[in-house]
VOGU-3710 file (C-alpha; in Angstrom, 3 decimals, decimal comma):
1> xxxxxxxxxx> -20,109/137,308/59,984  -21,122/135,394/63,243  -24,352/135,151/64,092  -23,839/135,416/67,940  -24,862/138,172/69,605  -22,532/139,909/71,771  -24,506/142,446/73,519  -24,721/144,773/76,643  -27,311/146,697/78,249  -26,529/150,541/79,441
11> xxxxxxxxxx> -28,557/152,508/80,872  -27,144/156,173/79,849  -28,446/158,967/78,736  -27,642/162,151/76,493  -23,837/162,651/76,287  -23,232/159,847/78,336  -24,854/158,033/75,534  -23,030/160,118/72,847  -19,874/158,989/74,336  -20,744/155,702/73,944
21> xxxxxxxxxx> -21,506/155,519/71,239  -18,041/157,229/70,043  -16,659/154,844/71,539  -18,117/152,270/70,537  -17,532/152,974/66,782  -13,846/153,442/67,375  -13,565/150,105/69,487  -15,549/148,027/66,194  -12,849/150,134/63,870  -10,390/149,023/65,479
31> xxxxxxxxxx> -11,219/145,280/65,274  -12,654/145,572/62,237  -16,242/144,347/63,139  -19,628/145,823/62,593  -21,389/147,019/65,703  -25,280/148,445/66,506  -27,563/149,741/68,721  -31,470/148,635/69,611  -33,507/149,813/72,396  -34,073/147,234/75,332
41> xxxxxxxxxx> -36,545/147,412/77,695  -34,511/149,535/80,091  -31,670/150,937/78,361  -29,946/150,557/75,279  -28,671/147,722/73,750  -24,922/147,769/72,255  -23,717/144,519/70,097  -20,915/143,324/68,219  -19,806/140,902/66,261  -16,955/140,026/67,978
51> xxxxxxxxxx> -16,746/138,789/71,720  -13,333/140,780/72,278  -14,852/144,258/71,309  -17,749/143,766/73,582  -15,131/143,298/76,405  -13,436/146,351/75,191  -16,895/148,157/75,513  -17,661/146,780/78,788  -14,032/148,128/80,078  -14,667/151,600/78,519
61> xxxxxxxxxx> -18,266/151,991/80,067  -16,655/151,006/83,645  -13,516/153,354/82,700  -16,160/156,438/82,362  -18,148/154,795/85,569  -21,487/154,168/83,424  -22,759/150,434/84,693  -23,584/147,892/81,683  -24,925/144,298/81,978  -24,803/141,901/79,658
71> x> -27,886/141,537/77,459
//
């Protein structure tokens, strides 16, 4: 398991967050990495273990028009 953090801020909110985080279980399935959420200062923090899944999750959050940044 790498120890680098591949992270992004979002700042959503009730389903919008819900659909995240769908999504972002189905995106670590699918690569077959772990994935979690923490609070950040503003927003909520999404990371995985793999670089290419948090791309996929940055594509999906601009596909549903929900702005993330990486953390």
């Amino acid at each position: 398991m790498s120890k680098e953090r591949n992270c992004l801020i979002v700042r959503a909110a009730g389903r919008q967050l819900d659909l995240l985080r769908g999504e972002a279980s189905r995106i670590a399935k699918g690569s077959n990495v772990d994935w979690w959420i923490d609070q950040a200062e503003v927003g909520t923090r999404f990371c995985f273990e793999d670089v290419k899944a948090k791309e996929s999750f940055a594509l999906a959050c601009d596909n549903f028009g929900i702005p993330c940044q990486d953390a």
